[in-house]
MARVO-643805 format. One record per residue (C-alpha): x, y, z; residue number from 1. Coordinates in Angstrom, 3 decimals, always signed. Layout:
// MARVO-643805
        x        y        z seq
        X        Y        Z NUM
...
This chain:
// MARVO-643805
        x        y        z seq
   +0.000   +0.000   +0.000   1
   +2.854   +2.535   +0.907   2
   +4.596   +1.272   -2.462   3
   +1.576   +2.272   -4.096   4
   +0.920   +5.699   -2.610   5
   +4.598   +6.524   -3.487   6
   +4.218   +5.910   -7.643   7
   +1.476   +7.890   -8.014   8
   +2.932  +10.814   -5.849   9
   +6.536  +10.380   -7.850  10
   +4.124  +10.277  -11.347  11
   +1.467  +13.289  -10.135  12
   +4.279  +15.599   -8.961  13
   +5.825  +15.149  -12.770  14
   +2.290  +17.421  -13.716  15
   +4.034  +20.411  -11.380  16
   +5.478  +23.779  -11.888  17
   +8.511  +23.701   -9.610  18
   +7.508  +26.525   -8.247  19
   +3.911  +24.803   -6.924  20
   +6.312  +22.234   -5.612  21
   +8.254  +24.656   -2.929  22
   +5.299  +26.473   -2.266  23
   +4.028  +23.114   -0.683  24
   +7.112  +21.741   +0.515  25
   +7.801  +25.238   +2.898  26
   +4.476  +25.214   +3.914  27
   +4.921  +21.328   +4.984  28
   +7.941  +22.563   +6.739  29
   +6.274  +25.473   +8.672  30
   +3.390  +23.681   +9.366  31
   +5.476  +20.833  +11.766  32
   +7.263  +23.417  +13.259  33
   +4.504  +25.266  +14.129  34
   +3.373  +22.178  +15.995  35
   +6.485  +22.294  +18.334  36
   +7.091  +26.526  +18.771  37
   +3.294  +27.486  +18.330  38
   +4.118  +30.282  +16.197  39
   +0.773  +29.495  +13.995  40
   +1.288  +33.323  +12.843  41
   +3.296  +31.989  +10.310  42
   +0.668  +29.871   +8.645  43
   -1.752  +32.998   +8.367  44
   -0.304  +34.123   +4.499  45
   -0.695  +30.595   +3.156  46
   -4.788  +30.287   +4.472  47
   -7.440  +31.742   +2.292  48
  -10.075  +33.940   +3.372  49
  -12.337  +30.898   +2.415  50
  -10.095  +28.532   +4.384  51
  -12.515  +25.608   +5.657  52
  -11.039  +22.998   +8.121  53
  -12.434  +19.367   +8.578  54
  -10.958  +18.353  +11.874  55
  -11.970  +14.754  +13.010  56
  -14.337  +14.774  +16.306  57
  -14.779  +18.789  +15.835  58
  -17.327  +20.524  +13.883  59
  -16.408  +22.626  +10.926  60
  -14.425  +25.386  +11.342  61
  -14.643  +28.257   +8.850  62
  -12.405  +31.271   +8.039  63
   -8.859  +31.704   +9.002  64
   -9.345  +33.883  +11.593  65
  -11.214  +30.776  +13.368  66
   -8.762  +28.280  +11.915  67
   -6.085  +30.419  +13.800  68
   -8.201  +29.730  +17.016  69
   -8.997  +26.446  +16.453  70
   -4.915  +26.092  +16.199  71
   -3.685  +27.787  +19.415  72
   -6.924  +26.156  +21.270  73
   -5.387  +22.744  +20.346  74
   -1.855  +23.047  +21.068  75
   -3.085  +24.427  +25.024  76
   -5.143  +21.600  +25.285  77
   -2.822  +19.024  +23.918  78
   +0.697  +17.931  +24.402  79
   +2.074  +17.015  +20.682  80
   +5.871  +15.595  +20.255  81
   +7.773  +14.149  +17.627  82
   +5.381  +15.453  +15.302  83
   +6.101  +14.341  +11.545  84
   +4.080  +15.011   +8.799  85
   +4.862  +13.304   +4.420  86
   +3.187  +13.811   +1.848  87
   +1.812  +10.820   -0.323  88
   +0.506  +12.105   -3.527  89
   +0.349  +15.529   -5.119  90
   -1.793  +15.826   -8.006  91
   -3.257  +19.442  -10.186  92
   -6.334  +19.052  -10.808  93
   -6.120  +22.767  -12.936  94
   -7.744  +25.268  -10.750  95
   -6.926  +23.034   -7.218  96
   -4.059  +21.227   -6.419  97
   -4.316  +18.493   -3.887  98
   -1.819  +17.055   -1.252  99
   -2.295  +13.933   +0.248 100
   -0.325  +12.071   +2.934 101
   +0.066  +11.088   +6.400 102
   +1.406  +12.459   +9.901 103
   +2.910  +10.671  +12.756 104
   +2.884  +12.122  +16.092 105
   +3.427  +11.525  +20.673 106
   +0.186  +12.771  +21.313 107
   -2.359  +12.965  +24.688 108
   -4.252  +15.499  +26.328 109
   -2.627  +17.906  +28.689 110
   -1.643  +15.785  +31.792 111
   -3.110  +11.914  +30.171 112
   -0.433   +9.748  +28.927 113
   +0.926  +10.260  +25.505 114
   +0.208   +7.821  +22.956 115
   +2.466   +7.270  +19.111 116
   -0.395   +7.170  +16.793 117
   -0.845   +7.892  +12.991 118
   -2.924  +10.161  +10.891 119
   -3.740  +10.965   +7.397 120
   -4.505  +14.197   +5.940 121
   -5.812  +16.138   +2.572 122
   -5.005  +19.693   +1.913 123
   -6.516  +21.142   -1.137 124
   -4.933  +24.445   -2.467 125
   -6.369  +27.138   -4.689 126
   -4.267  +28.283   -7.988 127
   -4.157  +32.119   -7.903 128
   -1.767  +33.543  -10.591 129
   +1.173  +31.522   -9.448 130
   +0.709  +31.667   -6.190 131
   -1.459  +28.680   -3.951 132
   -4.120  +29.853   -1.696 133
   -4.602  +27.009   +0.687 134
   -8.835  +26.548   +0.860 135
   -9.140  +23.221   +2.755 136
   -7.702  +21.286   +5.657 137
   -8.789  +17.725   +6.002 138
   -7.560  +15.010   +8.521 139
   -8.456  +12.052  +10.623 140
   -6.810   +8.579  +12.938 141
   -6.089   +5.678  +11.762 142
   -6.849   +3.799  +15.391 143
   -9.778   +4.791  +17.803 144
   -8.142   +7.125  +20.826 145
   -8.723   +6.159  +24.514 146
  -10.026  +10.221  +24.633 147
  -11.675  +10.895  +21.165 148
  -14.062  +13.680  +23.191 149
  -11.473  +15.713  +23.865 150
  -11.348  +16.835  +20.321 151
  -14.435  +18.921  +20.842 152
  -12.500  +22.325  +21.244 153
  -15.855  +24.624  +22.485 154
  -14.186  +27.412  +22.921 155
  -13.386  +27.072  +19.087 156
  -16.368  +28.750  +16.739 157
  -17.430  +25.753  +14.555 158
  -20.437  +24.456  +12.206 159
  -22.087  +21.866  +12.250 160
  -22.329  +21.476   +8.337 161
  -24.706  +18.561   +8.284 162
  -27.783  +21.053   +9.591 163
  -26.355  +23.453   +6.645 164
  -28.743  +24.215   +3.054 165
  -27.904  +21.379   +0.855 166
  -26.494  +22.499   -2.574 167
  -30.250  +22.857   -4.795 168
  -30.048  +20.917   -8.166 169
  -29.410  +23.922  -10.732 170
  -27.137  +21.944  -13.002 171
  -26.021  +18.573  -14.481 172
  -23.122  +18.334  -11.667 173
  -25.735  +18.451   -8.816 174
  -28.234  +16.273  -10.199 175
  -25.828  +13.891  -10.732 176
  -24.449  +14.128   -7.304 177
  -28.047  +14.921   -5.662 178
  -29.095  +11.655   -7.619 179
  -25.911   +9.456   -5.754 180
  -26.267  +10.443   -2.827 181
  -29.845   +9.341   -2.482 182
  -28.758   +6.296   -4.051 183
  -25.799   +5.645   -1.103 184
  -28.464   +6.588   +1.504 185
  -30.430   +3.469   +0.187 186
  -27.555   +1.177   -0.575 187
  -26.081   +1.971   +3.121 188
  -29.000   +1.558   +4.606 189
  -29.423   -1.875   +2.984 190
  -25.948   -3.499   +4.044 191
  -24.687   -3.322   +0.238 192
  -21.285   -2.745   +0.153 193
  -21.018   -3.913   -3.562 194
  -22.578   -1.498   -4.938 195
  -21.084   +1.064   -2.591 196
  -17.883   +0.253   -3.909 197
  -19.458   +1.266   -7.466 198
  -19.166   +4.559   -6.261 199
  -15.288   +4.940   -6.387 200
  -13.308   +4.475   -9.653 201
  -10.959   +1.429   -9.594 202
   -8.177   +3.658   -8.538 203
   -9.601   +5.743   -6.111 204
   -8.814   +5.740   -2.374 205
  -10.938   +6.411   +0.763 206
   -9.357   +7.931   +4.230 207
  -11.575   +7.138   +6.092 208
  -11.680   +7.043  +10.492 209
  -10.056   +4.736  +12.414 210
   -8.350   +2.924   +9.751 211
   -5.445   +3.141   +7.590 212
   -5.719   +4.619   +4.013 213
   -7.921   +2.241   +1.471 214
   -6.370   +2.303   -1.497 215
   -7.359   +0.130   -5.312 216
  -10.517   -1.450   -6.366 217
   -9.785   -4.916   -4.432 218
   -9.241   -3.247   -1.277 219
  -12.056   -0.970   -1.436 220
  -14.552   -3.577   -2.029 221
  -13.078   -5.661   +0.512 222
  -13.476   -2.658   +3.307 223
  -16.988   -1.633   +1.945 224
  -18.524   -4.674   +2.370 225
  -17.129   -5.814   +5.764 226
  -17.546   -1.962   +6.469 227
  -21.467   -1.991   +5.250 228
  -22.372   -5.646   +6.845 229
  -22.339   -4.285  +10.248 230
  -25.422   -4.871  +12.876 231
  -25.960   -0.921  +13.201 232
  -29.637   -0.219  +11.524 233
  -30.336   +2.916   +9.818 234
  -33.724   +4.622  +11.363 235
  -32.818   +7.453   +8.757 236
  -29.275   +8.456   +6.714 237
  -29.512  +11.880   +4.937 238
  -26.545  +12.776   +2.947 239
  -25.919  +15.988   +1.177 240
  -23.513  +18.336   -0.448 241
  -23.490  +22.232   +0.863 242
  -20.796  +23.182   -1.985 243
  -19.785  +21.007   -4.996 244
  -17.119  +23.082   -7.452 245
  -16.924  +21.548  -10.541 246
  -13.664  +21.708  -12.225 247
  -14.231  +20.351  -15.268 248
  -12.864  +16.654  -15.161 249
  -12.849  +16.904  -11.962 250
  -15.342  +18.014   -9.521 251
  -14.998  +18.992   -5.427 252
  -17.933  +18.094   -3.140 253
  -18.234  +18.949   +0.393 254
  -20.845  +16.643   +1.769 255
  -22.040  +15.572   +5.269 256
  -24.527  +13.304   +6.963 257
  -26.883  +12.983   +9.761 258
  -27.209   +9.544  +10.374 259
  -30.588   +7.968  +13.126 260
  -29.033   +4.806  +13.697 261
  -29.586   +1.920  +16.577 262
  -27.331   -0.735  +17.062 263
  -26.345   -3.027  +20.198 264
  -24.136   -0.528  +22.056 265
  -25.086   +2.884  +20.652 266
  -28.258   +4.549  +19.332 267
  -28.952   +7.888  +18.555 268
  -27.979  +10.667  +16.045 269
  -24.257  +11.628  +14.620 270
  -23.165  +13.803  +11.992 271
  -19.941  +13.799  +10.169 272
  -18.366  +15.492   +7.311 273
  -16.182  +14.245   +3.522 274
  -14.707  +15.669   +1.114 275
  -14.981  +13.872   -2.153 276
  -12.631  +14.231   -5.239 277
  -14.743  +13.070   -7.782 278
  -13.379  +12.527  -11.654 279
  -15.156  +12.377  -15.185 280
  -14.302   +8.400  -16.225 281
  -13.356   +7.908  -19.836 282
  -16.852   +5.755  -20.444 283
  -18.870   +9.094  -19.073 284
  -20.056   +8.243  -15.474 285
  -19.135  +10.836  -12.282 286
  -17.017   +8.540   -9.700 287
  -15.123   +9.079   -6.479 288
  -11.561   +9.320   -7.024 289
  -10.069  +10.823   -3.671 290
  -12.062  +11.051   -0.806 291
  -11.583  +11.150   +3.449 292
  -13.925  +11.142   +6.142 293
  -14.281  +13.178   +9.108 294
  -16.694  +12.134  +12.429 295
  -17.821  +15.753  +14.027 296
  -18.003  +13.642  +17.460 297
């Protein structure tokens, strides 16, 4: 899996002006270090004004002035060492570029013992005449945390997304969009994880919580169907899209769901958020080609 990840990152960065490639490489830099000094000043010229985080077990935080909160309010609360942080992949998709990769890092709550644990992250940057504008931060765990609640930064203004207006259907890209994502709120309902796995294109990859990256058609309908088959039932599963930009061949949704579900050792109501990278296949159908996964609690 890491083999793979690394050929398509070597073959995607090929498609880069060198000058996109230190852009992202210093901000990689500044971003770890900020992690250890706290200095998260530094990160303020690279954020857009439209800068949208994704954090896992946090609501939605929008704007960089709240991003910049949402930043200092984590490093008091937490105690982060060793932290590490590698790209994967780097692709243009023309108007976006998108970095993928993971992050390794000692982490634990003020005063709780640390714990080495592993991440994954997508940052997706805006092209403005030469210069990237970074518009999204994305990232989750690969392993459930002894003290997942103490994500939930309050003092942080966040958005719950999931209560948000859905995107209306105005154009081809949202009906087709609108149109799966009713389907997936059927198929998940009913256990199917084969034709969940239809959704994705046979190179696409899913970062999804709790679990390492997903990566090919044989291991994504291996996870979707052990993923689907579980005992939970769905009372109701809304999902929806509150901003899709379509790019052409490829097309950037920001979607979220409220899922009523009842199972053995949980019932009641969550919400999470995704961001979906979805690309035009040669044969003319929309499917997910990059996509992670983000539980708001």
């Amino acid at each position: 899996m890491k083999y793979y990840f690394i050929v398509l990152s070597l073959c995607s960065m090929q498609l880069l002006g060198q000058d996109i490639r230190i852009q992202l490489d210093q901000f990689r830099r500044d971003f770890v270090q900020c992690q250890s000094d706290h200095k998260f000043e530094r990160l303020q010229n690279y954020y857009d004004d439209d800068l949208r985080f994704m954090p896992e077990f946090q609501k939605t935080v929008m704007g960089k002035k709240n991003a910049d909160l949402y930043n200092q309010a984590f490093a008091k609360h937490f105690d982060i060492r060793n932290y590490e942080r590698r790209d994967t992949e780097v692709i243009d998709l023309g108007e976006r570029v998108v970095e993928i990769g993971f992050f390794t890092a000692t982490l634990s709550p003020k005063n709780k013992q640390p714990i080495a644990m592993r991440g994954k992250y997508l940052d997706l940057w805006k092209k403005r005449n030469g210069e990237l504008s970074l518009i999204t931060q994305a990232w989750n765990y690969d392993l459930s945390l002894p003290w997942e609640s103490e994500f939930q930064l309050d003092e942080v203004p966040s958005e719950n997304v999931a209560l948000r207006a859905h995107v209306p259907v105005k154009d081809n890209i949202s009906f087709e969009i609108t149109a799966i994502n009713s389907l997936m709120e059927n198929t998940i309902s009913q256990h199917d994880g084969k034709i969940w796995s239809l959704v994705y294109s046979d190179d696409g990859s899913f970062l999804y919580s709790r679990t390492a990256p997903i990566v090919g058609r044989a291991a994504l309908d291996s996870f979707l169907k052990e993923h689907a088959g579980g005992t939970v039932v769905f009372e109701r599963l809304a999902i929806r899209n509150d901003r899709i930009d379509d790019l052409g061949k490829y097309v950037i949704g920001y979607a979220s769901h409220v899922a009523v579900v009842r199972g053995d050792n949980f019932s009641g109501v969550t919400t999470g958020k995704d961001l979906a990278i979805w690309r035009r296949e040669p044969s003319g159908p929309l499917k997910v080609f990059r996509h992670i996964a983000m539980y708001d609690w």
